[in-house]
MIPA-831655 format. One record per residue (C-alpha): residue in one letter; residue number from 1; x, y, z. Coordinates in pm, 1 decimal, padded with zeros to 6 digits. Layout:
REM MIPA-831655
<type->a seq->NUM xx->X yy->Y zz->Z>
...
This chain:
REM MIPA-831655
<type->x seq->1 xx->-10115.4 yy->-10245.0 zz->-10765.9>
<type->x seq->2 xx->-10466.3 yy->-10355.3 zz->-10854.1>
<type->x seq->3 xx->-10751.4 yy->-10177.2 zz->-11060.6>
<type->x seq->4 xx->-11059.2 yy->-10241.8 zz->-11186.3>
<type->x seq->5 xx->-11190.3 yy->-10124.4 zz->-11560.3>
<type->x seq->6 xx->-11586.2 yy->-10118.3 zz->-11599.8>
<type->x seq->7 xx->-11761.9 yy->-09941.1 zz->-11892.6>
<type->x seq->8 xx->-12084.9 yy->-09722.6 zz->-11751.4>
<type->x seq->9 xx->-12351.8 yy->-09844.6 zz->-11681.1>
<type->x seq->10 xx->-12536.2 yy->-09744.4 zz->-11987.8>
<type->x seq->11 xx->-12308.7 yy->-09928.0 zz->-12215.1>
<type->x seq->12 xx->-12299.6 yy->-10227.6 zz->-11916.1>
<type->x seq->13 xx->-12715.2 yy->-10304.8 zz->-11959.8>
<type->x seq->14 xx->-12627.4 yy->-10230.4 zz->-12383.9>
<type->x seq->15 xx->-12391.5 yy->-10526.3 zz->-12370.2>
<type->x seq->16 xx->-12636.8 yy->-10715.5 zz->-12164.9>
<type->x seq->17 xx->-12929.6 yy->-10661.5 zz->-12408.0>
<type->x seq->18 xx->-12701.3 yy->-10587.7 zz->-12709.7>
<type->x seq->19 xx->-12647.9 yy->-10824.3 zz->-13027.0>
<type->x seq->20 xx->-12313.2 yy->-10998.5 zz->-13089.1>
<type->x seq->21 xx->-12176.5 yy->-10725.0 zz->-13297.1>
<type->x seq->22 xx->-12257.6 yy->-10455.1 zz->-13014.7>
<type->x seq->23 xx->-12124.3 yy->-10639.2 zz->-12766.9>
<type->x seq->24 xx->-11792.4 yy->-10736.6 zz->-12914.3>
<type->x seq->25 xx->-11771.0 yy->-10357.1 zz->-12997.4>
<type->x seq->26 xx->-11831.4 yy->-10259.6 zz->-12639.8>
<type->x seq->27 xx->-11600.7 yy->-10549.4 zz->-12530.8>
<type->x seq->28 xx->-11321.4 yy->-10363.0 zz->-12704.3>
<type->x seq->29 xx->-11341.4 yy->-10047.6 zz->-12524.3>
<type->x seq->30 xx->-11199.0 yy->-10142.8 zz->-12193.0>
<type->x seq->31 xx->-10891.6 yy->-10274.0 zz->-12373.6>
<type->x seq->32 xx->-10837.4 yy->-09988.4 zz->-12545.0>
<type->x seq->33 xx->-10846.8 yy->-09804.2 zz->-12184.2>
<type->x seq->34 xx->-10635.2 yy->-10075.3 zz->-11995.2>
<type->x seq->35 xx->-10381.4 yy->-10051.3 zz->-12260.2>
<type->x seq->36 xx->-10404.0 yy->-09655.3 zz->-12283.5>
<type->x seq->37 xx->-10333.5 yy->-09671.6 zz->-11905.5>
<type->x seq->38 xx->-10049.1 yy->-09871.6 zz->-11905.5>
<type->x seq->39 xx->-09883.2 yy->-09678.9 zz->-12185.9>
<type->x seq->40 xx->-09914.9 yy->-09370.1 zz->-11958.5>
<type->x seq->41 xx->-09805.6 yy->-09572.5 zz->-11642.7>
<type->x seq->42 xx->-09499.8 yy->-09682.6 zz->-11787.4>
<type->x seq->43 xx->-09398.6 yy->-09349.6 zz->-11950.4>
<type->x seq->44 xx->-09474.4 yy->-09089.3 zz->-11724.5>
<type->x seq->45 xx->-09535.4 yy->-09221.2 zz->-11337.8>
<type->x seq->46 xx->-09362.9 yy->-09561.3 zz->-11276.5>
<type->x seq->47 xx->-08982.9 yy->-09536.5 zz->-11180.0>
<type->x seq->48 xx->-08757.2 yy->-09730.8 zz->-11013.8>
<type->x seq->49 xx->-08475.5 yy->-09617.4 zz->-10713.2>
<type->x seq->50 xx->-08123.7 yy->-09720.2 zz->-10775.6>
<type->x seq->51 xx->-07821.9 yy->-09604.1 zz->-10617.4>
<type->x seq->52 xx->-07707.6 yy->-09505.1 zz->-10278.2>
<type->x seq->53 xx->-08038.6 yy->-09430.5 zz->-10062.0>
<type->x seq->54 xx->-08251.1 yy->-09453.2 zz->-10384.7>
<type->x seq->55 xx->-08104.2 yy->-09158.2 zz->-10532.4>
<type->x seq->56 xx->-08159.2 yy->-09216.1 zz->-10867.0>
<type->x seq->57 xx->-08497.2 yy->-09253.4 zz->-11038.9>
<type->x seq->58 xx->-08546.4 yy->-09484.1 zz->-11361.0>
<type->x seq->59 xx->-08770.1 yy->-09596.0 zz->-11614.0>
<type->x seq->60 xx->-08827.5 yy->-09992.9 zz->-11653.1>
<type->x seq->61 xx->-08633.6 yy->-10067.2 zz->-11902.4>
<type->x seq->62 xx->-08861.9 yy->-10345.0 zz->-12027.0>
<type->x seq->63 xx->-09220.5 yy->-10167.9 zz->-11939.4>
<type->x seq->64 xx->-09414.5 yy->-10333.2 zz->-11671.0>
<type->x seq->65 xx->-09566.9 yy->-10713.1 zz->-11590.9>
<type->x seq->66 xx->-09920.4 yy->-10658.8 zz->-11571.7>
<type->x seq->67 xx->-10186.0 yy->-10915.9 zz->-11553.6>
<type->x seq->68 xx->-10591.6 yy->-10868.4 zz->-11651.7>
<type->x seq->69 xx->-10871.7 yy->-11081.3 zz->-11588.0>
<type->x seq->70 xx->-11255.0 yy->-11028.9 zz->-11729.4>
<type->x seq->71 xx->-11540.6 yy->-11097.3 zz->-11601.2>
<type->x seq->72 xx->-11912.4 yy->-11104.5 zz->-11724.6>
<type->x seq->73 xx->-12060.1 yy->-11148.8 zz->-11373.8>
<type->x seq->74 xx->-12125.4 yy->-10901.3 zz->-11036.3>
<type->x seq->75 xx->-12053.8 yy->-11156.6 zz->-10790.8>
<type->x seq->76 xx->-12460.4 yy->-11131.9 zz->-10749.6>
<type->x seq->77 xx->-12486.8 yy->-11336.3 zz->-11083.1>
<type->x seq->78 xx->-12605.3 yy->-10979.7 zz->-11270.0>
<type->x seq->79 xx->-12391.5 yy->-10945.9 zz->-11632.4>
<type->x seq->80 xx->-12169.8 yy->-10650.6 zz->-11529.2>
<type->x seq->81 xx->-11818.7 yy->-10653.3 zz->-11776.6>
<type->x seq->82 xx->-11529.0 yy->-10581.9 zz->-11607.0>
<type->x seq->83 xx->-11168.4 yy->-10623.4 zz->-11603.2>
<type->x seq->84 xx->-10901.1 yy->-10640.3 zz->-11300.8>
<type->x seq->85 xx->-10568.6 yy->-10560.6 zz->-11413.2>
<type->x seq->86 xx->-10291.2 yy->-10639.6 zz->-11168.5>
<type->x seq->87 xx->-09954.8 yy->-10436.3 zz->-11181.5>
<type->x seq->88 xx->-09682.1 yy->-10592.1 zz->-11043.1>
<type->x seq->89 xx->-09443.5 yy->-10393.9 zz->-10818.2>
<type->x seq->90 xx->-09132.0 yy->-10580.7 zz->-10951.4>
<type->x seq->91 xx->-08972.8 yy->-10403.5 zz->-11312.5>
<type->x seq->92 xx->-08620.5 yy->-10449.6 zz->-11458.2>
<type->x seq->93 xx->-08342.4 yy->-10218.5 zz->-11379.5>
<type->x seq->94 xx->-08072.4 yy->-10030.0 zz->-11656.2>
<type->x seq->95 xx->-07814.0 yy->-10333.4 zz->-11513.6>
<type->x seq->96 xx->-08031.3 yy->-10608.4 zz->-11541.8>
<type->x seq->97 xx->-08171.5 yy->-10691.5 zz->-11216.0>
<type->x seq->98 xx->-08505.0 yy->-10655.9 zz->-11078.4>
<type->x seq->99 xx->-08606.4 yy->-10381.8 zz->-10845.1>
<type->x seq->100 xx->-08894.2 yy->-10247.1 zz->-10659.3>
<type->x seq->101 xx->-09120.7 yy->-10020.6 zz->-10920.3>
<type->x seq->102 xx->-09246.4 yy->-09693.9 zz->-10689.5>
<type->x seq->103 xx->-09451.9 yy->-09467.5 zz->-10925.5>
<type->x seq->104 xx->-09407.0 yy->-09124.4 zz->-10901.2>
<type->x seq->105 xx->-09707.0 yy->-08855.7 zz->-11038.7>
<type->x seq->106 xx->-09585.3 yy->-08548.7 zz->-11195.3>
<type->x seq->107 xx->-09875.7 yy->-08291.2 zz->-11217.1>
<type->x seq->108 xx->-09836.4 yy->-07981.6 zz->-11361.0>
<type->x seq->109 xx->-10072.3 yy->-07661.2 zz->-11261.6>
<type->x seq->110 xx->-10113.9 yy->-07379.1 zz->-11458.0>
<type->x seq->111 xx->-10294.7 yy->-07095.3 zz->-11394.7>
């Protein structure tokens, strides 16, 4: 699974024109959101089948393997932070092994 994290554009051109201090500020948001998202990734969507036919549904026991990459650059040489964060579809099972990490969205309506 793949995602990008970008602030607004607003806070994109403040970076760009910003001082040090404001841009290491707005620098820290999008960690704060990658890291938010993962969090609620690994505890409420990602599971993984085990069993006959897949039956059973799991948490990684170990969390996920994510990767993320910045970048300062659109690929048109503009500034434009951004970050890709790459999921990987691979988590560790209860007995050890590795299996194939489905996620699964629980949304609850209320009226």
């Amino acid at each position: 699974m793949r995602s990008t994290f970008r602030p607004q554009p607003t806070l994109t051109l403040l970076w760009a024109l910003g001082e040090e201090d404001t841009r290491r500020a707005i620098e820290a948001v999008p960690e704060r959101a990658i890291a938010a998202v993962l969090a609620w990734i690994e505890d409420e969507a990602a599971i993984i089948r085990i069993g006959a036919q897949g039956v059973y549904k799991v948490r990684p026991v170990h969390g996920l393997v994510a990767a993320r990459f910045r970048h300062y650059e659109a690929r048109s040489g503009m500034p434009l932070l951004h970050d890709h964060l790459l999921l990987s579809v691979k988590a560790q099972r209860p007995d050890g092994k590795w299996g194939s990490c489905g996620f699964a969205l629980r949304v609850s309506l209320s009226h």
